[in-house]
C-alpha positions as CSV (number, residue, x, y, z in Angstrom):
1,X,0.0,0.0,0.0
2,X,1.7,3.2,-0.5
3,X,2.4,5.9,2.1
4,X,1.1,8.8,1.7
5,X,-0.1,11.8,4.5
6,X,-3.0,13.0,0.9
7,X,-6.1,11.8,0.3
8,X,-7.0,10.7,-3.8
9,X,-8.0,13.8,-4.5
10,X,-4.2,14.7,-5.0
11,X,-3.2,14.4,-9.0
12,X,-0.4,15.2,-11.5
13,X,-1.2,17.1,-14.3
14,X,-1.4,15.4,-17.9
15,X,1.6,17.3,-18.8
16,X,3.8,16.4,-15.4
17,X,2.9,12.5,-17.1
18,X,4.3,12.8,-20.3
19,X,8.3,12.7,-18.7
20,X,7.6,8.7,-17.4
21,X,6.2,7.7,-21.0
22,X,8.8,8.9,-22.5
23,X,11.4,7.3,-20.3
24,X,9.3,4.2,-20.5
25,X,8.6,4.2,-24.5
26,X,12.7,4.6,-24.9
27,X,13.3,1.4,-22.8
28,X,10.7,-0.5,-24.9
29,X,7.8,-0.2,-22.5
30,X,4.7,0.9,-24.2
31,X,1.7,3.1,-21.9
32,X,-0.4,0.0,-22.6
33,X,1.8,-1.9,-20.8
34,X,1.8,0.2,-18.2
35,X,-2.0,0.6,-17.7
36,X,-2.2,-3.1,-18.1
37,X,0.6,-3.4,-15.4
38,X,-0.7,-0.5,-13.0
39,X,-4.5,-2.1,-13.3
40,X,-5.6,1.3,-14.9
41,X,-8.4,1.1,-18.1
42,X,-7.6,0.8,-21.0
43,X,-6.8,4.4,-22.9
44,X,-6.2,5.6,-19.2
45,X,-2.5,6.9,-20.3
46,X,-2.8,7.7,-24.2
47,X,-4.1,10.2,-25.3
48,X,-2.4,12.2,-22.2
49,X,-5.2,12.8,-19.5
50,X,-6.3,16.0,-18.5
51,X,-5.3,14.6,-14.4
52,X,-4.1,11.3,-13.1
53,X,-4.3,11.0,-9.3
54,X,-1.4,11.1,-7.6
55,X,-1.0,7.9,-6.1
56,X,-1.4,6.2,-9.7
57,X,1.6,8.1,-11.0
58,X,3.8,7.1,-8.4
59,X,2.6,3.6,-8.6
60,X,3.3,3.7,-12.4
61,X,7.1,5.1,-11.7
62,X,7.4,1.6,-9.9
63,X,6.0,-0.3,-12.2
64,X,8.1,1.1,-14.9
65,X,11.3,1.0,-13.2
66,X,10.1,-3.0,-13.1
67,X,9.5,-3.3,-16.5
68,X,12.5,-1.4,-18.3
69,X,14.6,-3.3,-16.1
70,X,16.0,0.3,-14.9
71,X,17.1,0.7,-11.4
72,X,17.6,4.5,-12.1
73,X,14.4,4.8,-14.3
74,X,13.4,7.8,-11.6
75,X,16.8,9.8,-12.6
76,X,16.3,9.1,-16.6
77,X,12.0,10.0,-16.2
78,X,13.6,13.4,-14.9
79,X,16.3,13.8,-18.2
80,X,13.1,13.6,-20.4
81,X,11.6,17.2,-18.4
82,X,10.6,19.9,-20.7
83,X,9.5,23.2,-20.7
84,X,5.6,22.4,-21.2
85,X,5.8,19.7,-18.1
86,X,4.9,22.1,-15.6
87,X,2.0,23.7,-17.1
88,X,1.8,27.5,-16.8
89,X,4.2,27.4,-13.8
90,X,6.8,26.3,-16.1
91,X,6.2,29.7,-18.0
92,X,6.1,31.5,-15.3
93,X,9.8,30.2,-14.5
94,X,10.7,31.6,-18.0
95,X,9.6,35.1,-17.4
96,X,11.5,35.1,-14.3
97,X,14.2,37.5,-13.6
98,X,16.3,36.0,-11.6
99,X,17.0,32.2,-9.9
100,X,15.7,33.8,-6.5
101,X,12.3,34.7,-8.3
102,X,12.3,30.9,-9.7
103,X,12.8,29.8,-6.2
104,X,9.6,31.8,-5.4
105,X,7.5,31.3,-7.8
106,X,8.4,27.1,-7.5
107,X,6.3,27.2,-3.8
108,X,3.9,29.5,-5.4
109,X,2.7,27.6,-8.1
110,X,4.1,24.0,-8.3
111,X,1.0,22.5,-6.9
112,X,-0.3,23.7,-10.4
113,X,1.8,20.7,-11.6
114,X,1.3,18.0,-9.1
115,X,0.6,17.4,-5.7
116,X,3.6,14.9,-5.1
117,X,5.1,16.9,-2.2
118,X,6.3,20.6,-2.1
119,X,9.3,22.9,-2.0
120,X,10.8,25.1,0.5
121,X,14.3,27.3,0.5
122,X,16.2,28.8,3.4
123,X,19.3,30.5,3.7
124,X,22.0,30.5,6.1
125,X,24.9,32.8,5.8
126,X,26.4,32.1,2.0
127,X,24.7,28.8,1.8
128,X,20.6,28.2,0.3
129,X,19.2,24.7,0.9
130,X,16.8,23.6,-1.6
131,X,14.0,21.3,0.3
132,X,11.8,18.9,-1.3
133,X,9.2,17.4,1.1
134,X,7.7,14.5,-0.7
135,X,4.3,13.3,0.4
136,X,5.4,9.7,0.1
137,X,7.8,7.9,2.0
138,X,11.1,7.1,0.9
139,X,10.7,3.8,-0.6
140,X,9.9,5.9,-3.6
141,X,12.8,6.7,-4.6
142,X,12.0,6.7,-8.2
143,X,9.8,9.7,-7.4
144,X,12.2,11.8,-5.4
145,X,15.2,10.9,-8.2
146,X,12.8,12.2,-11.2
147,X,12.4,15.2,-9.0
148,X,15.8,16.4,-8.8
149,X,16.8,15.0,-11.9
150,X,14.2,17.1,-13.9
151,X,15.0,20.2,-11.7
152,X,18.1,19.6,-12.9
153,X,17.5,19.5,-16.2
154,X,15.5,22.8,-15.8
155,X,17.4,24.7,-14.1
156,X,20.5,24.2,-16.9
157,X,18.1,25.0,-19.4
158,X,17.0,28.2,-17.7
159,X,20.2,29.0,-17.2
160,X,21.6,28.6,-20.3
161,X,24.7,26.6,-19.0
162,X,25.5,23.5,-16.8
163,X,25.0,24.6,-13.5
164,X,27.5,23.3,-10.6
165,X,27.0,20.2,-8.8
166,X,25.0,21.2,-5.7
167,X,25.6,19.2,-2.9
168,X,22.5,16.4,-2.7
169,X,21.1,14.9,-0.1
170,X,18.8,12.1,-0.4
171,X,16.1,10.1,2.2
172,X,16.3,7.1,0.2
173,X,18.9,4.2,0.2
174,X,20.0,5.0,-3.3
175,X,19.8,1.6,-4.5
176,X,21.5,-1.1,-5.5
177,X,25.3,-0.1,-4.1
178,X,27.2,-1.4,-6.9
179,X,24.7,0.8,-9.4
180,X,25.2,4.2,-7.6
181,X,27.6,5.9,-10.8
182,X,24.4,6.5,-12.6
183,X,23.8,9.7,-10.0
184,X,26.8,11.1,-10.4
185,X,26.6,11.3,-13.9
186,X,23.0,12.6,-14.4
187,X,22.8,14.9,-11.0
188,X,26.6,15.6,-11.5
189,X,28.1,14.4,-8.7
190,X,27.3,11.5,-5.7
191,X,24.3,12.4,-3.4
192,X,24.6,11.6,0.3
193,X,21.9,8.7,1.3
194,X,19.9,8.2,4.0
195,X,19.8,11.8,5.0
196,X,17.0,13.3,7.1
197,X,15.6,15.6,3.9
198,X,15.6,15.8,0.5
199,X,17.5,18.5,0.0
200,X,20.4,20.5,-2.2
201,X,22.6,23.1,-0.9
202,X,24.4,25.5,-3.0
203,X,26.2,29.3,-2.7
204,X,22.9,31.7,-1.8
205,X,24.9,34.1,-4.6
206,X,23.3,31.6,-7.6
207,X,19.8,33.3,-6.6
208,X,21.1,36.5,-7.9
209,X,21.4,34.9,-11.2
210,X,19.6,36.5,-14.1
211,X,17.5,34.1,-16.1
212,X,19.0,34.9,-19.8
213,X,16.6,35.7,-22.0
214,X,13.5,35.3,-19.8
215,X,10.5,37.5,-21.2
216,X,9.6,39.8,-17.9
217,X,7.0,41.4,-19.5
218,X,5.1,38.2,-19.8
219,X,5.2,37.8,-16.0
220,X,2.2,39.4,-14.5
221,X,0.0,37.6,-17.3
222,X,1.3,34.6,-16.8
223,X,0.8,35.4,-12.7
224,X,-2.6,36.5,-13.4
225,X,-3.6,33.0,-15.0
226,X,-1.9,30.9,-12.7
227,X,-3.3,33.0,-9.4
228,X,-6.9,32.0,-11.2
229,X,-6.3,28.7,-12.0
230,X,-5.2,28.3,-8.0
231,X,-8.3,29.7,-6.9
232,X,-10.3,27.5,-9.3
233,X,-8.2,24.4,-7.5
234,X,-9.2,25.8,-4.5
235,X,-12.5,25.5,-4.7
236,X,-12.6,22.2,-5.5
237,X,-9.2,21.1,-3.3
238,X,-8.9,22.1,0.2
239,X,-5.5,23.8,0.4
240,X,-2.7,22.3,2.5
241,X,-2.1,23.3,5.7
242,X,1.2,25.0,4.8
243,X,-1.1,27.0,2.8
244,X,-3.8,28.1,5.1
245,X,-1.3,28.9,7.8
246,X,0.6,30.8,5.0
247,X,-2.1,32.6,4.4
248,X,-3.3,33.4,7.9
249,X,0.2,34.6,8.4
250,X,0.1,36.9,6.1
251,X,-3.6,38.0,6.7
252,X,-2.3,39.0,10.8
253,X,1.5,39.6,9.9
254,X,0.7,43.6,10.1
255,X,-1.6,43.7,12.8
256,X,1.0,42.2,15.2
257,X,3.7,39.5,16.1
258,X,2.3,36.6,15.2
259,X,2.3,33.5,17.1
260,X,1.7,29.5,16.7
261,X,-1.2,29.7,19.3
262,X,-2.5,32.7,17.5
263,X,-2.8,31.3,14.1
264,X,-4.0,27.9,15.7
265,X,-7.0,29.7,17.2
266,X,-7.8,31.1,14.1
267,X,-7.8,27.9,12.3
268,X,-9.7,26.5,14.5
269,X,-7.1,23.5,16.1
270,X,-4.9,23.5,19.3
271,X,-1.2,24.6,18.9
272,X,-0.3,20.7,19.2
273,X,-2.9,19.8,16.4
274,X,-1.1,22.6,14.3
275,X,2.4,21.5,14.8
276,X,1.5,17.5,14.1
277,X,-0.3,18.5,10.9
278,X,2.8,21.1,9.4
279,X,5.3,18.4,11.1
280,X,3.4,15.7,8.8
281,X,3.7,17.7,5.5
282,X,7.4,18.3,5.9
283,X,7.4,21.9,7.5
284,X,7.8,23.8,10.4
285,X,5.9,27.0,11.6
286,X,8.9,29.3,11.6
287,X,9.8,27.8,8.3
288,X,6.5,29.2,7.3
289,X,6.7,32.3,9.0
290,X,10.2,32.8,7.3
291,X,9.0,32.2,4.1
292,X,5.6,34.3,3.9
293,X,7.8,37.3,5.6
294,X,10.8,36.8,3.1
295,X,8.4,36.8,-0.1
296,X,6.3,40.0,1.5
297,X,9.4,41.9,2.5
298,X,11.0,41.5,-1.3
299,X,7.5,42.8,-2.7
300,X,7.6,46.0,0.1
301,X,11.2,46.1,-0.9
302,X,10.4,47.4,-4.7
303,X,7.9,49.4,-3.5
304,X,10.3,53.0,-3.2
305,X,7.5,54.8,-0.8
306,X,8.1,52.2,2.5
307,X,11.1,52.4,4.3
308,X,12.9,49.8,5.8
309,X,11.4,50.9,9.6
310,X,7.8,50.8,7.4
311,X,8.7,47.2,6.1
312,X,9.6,46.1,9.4
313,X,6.1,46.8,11.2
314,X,4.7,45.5,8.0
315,X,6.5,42.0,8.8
316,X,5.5,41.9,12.4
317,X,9.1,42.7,13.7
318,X,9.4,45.3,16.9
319,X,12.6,46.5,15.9
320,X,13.9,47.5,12.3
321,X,17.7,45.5,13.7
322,X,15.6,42.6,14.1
323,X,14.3,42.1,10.7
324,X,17.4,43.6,9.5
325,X,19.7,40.6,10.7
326,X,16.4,38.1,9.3
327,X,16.5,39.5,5.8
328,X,20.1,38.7,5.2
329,X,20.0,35.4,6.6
330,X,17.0,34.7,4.0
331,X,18.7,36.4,1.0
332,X,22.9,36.7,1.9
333,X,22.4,40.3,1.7
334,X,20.8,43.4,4.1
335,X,17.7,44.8,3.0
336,X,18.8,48.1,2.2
337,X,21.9,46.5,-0.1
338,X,18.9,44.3,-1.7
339,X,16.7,47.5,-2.7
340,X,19.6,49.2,-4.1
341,X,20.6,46.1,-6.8
């Protein structure tokens, strides 16, 4: 039975599918071979769905990893990533200015691609750590290596170059032992196994990078569609609680400090209910706190009529020091030296 903390209401898009078949169709594993294998009807897999839930897709990356005889089939699904896999939010990434906005825009809108687990980024002195909370556990490691493969694959393509190595670390067991090399070669360089998070850390200065040739006037279009679309999901998909208590964040953030009990109250659950459901999907409050008051202060920080002590009641923070020393852990960089570039 696979482990996962979603109901069946969680799906990939169509698009986010097409990566697997491909992998699959170059090993000599047809999608009718997969439906047959996966139990799924007939015509389930071709032509491309509009949806498939979640918990199929994962179960097919098994299967097809099975079938091809590939024990890295999860790093080679991720090779066959392209532009139109991630929907709008793959767009989006295009019009992006820099790597930081890419970073953004990932937690932002990635749900609009699947609901296989989500992304987070923090930033400690010169160092960013790239998170990837998976909703399964880490038997799947087919899932987690197509994730980082394609991001991968992405993120040279955005960049226009072959990005360093980053240094990987990994939940699963990577494998059979004797068949690690593969990683190396396609993620550039050996993950660490067994680790406590799936996660990639790099120098915080690669955020600064400008996406060549990315089409910035395109941005709040593409924004506009994807902030509908979400709303649309919405409706029919209750949002995570990462997302409600983002939200109710950034709903109270300028009315006042704002506190774990505070936020629990006003979702209706006890602080302990609160920190066993964030726990569950891979995050912490302050790592939510961080990241709703590091997206708002970049936003205030554009905006020329706010100064810093302005931004800082805006954020919650007492003291302009304190979320002077917070904004260049998030970003390397003080706020003031961050308005000025």
């Amino acid at each position: 039975m696979t482990a996962t903390l979603f109901d069946h209401a969680n799906r990939v898009a169509g698009s986010y599918l097409q990566p697997l078949l491909e992998a699959a169709a170059q090993r000599g594993v047809s999608a009718q071979a997969l439906e047959q294998a996966a139990g799924l009807a007939a015509g389930t897999l071709e032509p491309l769905p509009e949806f498939l839930p979640a918990d199929d897709y994962v179960r097919l990356l098994d299967i097809g990893a099975e079938l091809a005889d590939d024990p890295h089939f999860g790093l080679h699904v991720g090779q066959c990533v392209k532009l139109g896999t991630y929907t709008v939010y793959g767009l989006i990434l295009l019009s992006c200015r820099d790597f930081g906005q890419v970073f953004e825009q990932t937690m932002r809108y990635e749900q609009l691609a699947h609901d296989l687990g989500r992304s987070s980024i923090t930033v400690e002195d010169d160092i960013a750590s790239y998170s990837w909370h998976s909703n399964y556990n880490s038997a799947h490691r087919h899932l987690v290596d197509s994730v980082f493969s394609g991001i991968r694959v992405f993120s040279n393509w955005l960049a226009g170059i072959t990005l360093p190595a980053n240094e990987l670390r990994l939940t699963h067991d990577g494998g059979p032992p004797g068949l690690r090399d593969e990683y190396a070669r396609v993620l550039g360089d050996m993950p660490v196994f067994g680790a406590d998070v799936n996660a990639a850390s790099f120098n915080a200065a690669m955020l600064t990078w400008p996406v060549p040739n990315a089409d910035v006037s395109l941005y709040p279009v593409l924004q506009q569609h994807a902030e509908q679309l979400l709303q649309q999901r919405s409706a029919s998909h209750p949002p995570a609680i990462t997302q409600q208590v983002h939200a109710a964040i950034v709903a109270n953030l300028s009315h006042g400090q704002v506190r774990l009990a505070s936020i629990a109250e006003e979702l209706k659950l006890s602080p302990r209910t609160l920190q066993r459901k964030l726990s569950e999907a891979g995050a912490s409050f302050q790592q939510v706190l961080d990241q709703a008051r590091f997206a708002l202060a970049k936003d205030y920080l554009r905006r020329p009529e706010l100064s810093l002590i302005d931004i800082a009641f805006l954020l919650g923070y007492q003291e302009q020091s304190a979320f002077n020393h917070a904004f260049k852990e998030w970003a390397g960089v003080n706020p003031g030296a961050y308005r000025n570039s």
